[in-house]
Every structure is written in C-alpha cells, then in structure tokens.
N, C-alpha and C positions, 0 to 999 in steps of 0.2 A: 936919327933917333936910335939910339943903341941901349940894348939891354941886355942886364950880365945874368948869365946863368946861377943862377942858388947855388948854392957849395951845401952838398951832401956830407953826412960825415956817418955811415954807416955801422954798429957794434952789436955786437951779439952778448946781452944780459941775462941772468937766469933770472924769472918770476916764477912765482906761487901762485899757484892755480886751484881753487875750489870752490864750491856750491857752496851759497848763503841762502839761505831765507831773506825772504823779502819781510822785512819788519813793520811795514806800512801796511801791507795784505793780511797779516798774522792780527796785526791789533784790530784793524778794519773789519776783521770777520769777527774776533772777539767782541767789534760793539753790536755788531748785526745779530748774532746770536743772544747778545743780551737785550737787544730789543724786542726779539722774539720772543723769548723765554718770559719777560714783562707783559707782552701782550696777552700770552697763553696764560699766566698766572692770574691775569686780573680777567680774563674772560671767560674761567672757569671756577673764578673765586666765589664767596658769599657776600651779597650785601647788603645781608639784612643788621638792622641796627645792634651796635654792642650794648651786650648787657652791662656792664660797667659804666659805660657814658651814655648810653640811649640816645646815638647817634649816627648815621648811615651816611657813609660816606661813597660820593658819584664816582662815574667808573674813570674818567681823567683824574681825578684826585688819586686816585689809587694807581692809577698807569701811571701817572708821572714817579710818585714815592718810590714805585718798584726799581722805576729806570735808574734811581738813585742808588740800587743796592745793584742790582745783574747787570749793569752795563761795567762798571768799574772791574765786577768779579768777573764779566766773560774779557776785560783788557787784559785782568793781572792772569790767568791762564794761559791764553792763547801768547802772550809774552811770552810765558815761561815758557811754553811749548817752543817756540822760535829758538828763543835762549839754549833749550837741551838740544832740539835740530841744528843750531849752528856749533856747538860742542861735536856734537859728533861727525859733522861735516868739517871740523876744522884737523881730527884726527885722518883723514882720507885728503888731506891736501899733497899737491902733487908739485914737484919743481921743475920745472919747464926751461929751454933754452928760446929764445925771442928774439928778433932781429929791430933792435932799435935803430929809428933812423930822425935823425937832428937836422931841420933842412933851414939855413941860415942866406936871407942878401947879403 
C-alpha cells in the first residue's frame, strides 16, 4: 500500500486586514433595546380609558403595538451605527503580506 505525499505549492499574497462590526450583534441589540424601551413605555404608561373612544386598552395590547414601533426603530439605528463603525474601520484597513499555501493529491 503506497501513498503519495500532497504536493504543496506555497506563495506569498498580500491581503487587507481590518475590524468589522458584527452585523448580527449590532441589530440583535437594536431588537433587545427595543424590547425594552416597549416594555418600560407600557409599564409606566396610562390606562385609563380615552376620552375619545371610552375605551381602555390591557397592558399586552399595548406591549405588543409598541413592539411594533421600537423594535424596527432600535434595528434601523443600531444598523446605522454598525454601518458608520464599519466606514470608519474600513479607512484604518491595513495591507498585509500572508503566506498562502495550496495543498493538492
């Protein structure tokens, strides 16, 4: 039983090297924060009936509504915060020399 050695083929490329934002973590907190901000809005809301409709609406009815408005607005920020973070991590990018290596049967 014979077996053949891999054939290396070793070269030296330059890559670009810098710090991104995690995009996942950025919007992930933007929904966490907008869930909170919902929670805090309707647990220190009013809910006594509107004079308009003379009608009191329970505190899920309103926690949900809210989630509908702050969770979107804490994604489209924390986005954008990522977005201006990776703008200016993309100006501090660095070019690097790297040793690639291609390892073929």
């Amino acid at each position: 039983m014979s077996t053949s050695q891999p054939h290396r083929t070793p070269e030296i490329v330059e890559a670009r090297v810098r710090r991104a934002p995690r995009w996942g973590v950025f919007l992930g907190i933007g929904v966490g924060l907008g869930v909170v901000l919902a929670f805090l809005l309707t647990v220190f809301g009013n809910f006594d009936a509107s004079e308009a409709t003379q009608v009191a609406y329970p505190f899920g009815q309103v926690f949900g509504f809210l989630l509908l408005w702050t969770v979107p607005a804490g994604v489209a920020v924390f986005g954008v915060l990522a977005l201006l973070l990776e703008r200016v991590a993309r100006r501090s990018e660095r070019v690097v020399r790297v040793d690639h290596e291609t390892i073929a049967e």
